[in-house]
C-alpha positions as CSV (number, residue, x, y, z in Angstrom):
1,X,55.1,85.1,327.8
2,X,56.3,87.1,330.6
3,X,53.7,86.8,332.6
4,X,53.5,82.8,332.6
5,X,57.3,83.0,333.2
6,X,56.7,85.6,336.3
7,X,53.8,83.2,337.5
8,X,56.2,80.5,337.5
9,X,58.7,82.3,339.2
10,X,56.5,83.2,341.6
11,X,55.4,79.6,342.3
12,X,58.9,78.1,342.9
13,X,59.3,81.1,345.0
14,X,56.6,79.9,346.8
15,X,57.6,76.3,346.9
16,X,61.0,77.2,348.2
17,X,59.7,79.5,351.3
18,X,57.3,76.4,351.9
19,X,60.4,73.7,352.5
20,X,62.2,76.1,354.3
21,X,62.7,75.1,357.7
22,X,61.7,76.7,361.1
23,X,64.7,78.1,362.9
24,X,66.5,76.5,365.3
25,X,64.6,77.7,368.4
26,X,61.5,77.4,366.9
27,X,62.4,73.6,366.6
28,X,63.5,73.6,370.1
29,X,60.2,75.0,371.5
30,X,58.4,72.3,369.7
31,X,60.3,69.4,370.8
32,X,58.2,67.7,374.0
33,X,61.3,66.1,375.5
34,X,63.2,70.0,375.3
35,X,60.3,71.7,376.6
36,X,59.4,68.6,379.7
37,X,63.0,68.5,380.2
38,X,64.3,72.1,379.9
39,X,61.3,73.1,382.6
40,X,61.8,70.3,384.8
41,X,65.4,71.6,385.2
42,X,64.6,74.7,385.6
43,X,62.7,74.4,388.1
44,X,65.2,72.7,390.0
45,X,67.8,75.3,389.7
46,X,65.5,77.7,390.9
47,X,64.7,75.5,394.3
48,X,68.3,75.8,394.6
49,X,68.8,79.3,394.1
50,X,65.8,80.0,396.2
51,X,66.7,77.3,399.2
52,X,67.5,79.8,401.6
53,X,64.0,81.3,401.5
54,X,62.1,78.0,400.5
55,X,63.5,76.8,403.9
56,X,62.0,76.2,406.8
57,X,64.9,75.8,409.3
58,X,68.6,75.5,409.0
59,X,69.7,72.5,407.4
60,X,72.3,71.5,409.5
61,X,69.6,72.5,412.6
62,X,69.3,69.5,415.4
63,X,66.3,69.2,417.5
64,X,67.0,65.5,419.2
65,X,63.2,66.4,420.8
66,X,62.1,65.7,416.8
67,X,63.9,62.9,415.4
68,X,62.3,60.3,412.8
69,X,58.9,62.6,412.7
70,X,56.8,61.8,409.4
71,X,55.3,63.9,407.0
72,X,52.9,66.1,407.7
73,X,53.3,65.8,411.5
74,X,53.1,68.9,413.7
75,X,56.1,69.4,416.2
76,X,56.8,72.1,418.5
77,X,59.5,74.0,418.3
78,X,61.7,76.2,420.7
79,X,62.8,79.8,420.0
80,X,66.0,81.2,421.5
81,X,64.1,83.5,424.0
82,X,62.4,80.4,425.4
83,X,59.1,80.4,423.7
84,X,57.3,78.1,421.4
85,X,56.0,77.7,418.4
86,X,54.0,75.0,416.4
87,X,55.1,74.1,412.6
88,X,54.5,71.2,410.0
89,X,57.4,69.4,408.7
90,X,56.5,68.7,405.2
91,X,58.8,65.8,404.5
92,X,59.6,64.7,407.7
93,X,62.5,64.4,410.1
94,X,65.7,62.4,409.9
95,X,67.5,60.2,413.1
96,X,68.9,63.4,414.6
97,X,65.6,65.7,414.2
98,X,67.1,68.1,411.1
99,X,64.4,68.9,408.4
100,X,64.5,66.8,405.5
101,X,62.3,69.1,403.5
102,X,65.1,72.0,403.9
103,X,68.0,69.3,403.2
104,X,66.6,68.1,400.2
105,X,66.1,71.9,398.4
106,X,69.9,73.1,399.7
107,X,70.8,69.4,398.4
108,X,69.7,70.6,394.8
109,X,72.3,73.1,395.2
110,X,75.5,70.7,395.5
111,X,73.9,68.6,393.0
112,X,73.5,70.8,390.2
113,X,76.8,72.4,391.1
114,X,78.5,69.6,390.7
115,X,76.5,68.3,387.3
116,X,77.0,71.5,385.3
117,X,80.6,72.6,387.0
118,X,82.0,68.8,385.4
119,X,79.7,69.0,382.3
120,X,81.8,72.2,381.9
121,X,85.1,71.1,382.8
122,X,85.2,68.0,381.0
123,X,83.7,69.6,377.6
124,X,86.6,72.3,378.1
125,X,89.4,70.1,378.0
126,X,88.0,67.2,375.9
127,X,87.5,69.9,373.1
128,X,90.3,71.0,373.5
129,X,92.6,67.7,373.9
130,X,90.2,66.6,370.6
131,X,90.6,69.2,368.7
132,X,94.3,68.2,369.0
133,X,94.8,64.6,368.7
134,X,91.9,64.4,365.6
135,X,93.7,67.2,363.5
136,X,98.0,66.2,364.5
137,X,98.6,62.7,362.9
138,X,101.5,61.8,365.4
139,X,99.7,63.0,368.7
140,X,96.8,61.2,368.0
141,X,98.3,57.4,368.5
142,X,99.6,59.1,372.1
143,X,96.8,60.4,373.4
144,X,94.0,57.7,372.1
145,X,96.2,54.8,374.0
146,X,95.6,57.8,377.2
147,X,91.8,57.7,377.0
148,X,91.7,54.1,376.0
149,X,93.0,53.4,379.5
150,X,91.3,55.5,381.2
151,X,88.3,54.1,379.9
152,X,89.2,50.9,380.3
153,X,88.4,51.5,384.4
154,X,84.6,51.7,385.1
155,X,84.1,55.4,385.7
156,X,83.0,55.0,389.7
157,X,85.3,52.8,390.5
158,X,88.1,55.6,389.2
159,X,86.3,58.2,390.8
160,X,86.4,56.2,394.4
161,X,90.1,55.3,394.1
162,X,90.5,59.5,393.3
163,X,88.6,60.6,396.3
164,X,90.3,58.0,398.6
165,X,93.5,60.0,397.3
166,X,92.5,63.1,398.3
167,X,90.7,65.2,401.6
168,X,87.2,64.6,400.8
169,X,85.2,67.9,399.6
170,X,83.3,69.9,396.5
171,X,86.4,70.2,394.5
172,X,87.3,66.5,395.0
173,X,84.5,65.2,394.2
174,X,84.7,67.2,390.9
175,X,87.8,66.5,390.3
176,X,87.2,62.9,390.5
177,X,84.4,62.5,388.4
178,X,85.7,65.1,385.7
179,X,88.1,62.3,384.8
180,X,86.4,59.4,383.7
181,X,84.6,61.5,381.7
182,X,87.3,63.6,379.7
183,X,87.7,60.5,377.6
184,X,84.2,60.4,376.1
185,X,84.4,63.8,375.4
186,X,87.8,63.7,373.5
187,X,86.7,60.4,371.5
188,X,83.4,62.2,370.3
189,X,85.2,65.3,369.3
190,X,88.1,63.3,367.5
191,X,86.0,61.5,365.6
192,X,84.8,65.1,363.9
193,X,87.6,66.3,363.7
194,X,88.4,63.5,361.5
195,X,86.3,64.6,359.0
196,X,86.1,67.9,359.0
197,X,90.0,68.0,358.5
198,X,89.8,66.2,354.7
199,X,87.0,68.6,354.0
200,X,88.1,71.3,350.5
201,X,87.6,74.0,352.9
202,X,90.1,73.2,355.1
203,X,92.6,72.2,352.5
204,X,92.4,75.8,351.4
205,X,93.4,77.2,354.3
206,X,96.2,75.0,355.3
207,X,97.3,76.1,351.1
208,X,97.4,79.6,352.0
209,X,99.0,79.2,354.9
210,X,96.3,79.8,358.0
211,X,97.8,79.1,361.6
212,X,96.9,76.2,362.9
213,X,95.4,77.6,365.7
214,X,92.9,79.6,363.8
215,X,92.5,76.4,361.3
216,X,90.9,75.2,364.7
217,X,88.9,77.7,366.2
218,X,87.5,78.8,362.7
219,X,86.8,75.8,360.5
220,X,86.8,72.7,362.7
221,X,85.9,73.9,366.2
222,X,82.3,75.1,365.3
223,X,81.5,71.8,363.4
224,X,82.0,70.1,367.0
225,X,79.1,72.5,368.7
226,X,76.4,70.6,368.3
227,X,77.3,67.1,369.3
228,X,79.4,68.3,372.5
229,X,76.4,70.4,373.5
230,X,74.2,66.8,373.8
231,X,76.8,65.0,375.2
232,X,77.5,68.0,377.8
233,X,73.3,66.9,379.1
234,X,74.4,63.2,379.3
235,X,77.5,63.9,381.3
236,X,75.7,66.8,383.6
237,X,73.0,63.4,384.9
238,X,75.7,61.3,385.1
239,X,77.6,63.6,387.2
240,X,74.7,64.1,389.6
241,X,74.2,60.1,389.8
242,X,78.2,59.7,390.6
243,X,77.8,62.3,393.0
244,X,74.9,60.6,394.9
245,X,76.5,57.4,394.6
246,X,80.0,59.0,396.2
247,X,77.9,60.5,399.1
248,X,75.6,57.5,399.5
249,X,79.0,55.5,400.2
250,X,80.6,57.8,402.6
251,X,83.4,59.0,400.5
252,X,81.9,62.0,398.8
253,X,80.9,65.4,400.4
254,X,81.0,65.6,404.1
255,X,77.4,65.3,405.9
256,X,77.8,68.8,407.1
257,X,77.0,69.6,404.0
258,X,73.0,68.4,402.8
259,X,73.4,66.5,399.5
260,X,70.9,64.3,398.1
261,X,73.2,61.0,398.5
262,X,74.3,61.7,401.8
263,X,70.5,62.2,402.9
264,X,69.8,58.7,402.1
265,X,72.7,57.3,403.2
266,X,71.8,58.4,406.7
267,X,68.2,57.5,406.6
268,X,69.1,54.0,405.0
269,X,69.0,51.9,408.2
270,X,66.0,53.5,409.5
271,X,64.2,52.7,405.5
272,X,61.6,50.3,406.6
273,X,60.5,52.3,409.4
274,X,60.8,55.5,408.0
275,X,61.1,55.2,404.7
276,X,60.4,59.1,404.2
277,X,64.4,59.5,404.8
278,X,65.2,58.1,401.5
279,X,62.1,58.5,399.7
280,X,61.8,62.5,399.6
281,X,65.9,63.0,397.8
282,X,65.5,59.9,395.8
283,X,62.1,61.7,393.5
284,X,64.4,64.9,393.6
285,X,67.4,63.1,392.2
286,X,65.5,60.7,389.5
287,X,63.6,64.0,388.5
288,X,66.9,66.0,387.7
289,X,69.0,62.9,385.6
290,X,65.5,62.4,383.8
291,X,64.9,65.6,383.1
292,X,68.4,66.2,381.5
293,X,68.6,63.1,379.6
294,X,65.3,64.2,378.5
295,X,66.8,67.4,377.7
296,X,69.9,66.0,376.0
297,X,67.8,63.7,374.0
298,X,65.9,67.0,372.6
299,X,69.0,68.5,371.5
300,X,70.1,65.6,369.5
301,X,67.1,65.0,367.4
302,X,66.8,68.8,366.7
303,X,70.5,69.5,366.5
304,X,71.5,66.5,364.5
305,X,71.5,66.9,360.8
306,X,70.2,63.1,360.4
307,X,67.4,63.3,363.6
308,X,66.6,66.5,362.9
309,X,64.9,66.0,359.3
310,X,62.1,63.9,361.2
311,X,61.3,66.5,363.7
């Protein structure tokens, strides 16, 4: 009798280590979109680490003896002590004879600056106005009818009228497109908040009379990981779109400075000609935002309770 009752044992022993799941990394190295995605970005922030040695020239560098060269074409170039040399410009030259090929890799710099430095900025403060306004009843009608308003402006048009406030620069672009998206973030993590706040286990420790503040950062603010995390991808792509865009207008970071939007903004008039001045930071930008919204949409099927089951 104890034997059969060991064996059986044994079996649903068996059974149970055969449902369990993978771990979370595990999942995440077999997801195709986090593994297409997570590389493709990767990649990118290495190009921008590595620009000043991936570089040919000196972005800012003008040769007027060069201008609108294509791809591929040799030029000769002029050295300081009055010799010359002979060198291939992989992606061309732009109206006033700079390298595109070194613009476009120290443009992946300000790009991906500006993507994760708002992703980061906005999560910090949406959390943290969330956290807030989904747990304190009376805050919450105040600072929802806030967001609401702020959403109710499309998010460029807000940034524009920010940046036309302000000296145009890094930290204003930023700034500008940090806002529009605080609201997203703060409605996502309210609507947690919501629910983790009737949960028993938070009941208990409001009975025996926890802080608030570590009601927050213990019990609720962990349950709001995994959804902020995804929606940090999404904001990072939209931040390097609204960056391009702000560039492309004229309004965004000086031209001094190489950024993907400003690149084709000066090579827009000369497109039909040389369409190589748009071309070459337009595959670098729609690479980046795909591969993050690839990347975000990785996360959420392995992070989310509901997705995950079908990965």
């Amino acid at each position: 009798m104890s034997i059969v009752l060991e064996n059986e044992v044994d079996a649903a022993a068996a059974r149970a280590a055969a449902v369990v799941r993978p771990s979370i990394w595990v999942r995440l190295l077999r997801h195709p979109s986090v593994v297409i995605g997570g590389s493709i970005v990767l990649i990118m922030v290495l190009i921008g680490l590595c620009a000043p040695f991936l570089g040919t020239v000196p972005p800012a560098q003008i040769d007027p003896t060069t201008r609108n060269k294509k791809p591929g074409v040799e030029i000769t170039v002029r050295q300081d002590d009055g010799s010359t040399v002979q060198r291939t410009v992989l992606m061309g030259t732009d109206s006033l004879g700079r390298d595109i090929y070194s613009r476009v890799l120290y443009g992946a710099r300000v790009s991906l600056i500006v993507g994760f430095t708002v992703a980061t900025i906005s999560i910090a403060v949406g959390v943290f106005i969330g956290l807030l306004s989904g747990y304190i009843r009376w805050l919450d009608g105040i600072v929802m009818r806030i967001m609401d308003g702020l959403m109710a402006i499309p998010g460029i048009l807000l940034a524009i009228g920010l940046v036309s406030l302000f000296r145009a620069g890094l930290g204003t672009v930023i700034f500008a497109i940090v806002v529009p998206e605080i609201p997203r973030v703060v409605r996502l993590v309210r609507s947690v908040v919501l629910t983790i706040r009737e949960e028993p286990y938070v009941e208990a420790a409001i009975s025996v009379g926890t802080p608030l503040h570590k009601i927050l950062w213990r019990h609720v603010m962990p349950n709001t990981v995994a959804p902020v995390i995804v929606q940090g991808t999404f904001i990072c792509a939209s931040a390097v779109l609204a960056e391009a865009a702000l560039s492309f207008l004229g309004i965004g970071i000086p031209t001094d400075t190489p950024t993907w939007g400003n690149i084709m903004a000066e090579g827009r008039q000369f497109f039909r000609v040389y369409p190589h001045n748009i071309f070459f930071p337009a595959i670098f930008l729609t690479l980046t935002v795909l591969a993050v919204n690839m990347l975000g949409d990785g996360l959420r099927d392995t992070l989310d309770p509901k997705m995950s089951k079908r990965v």
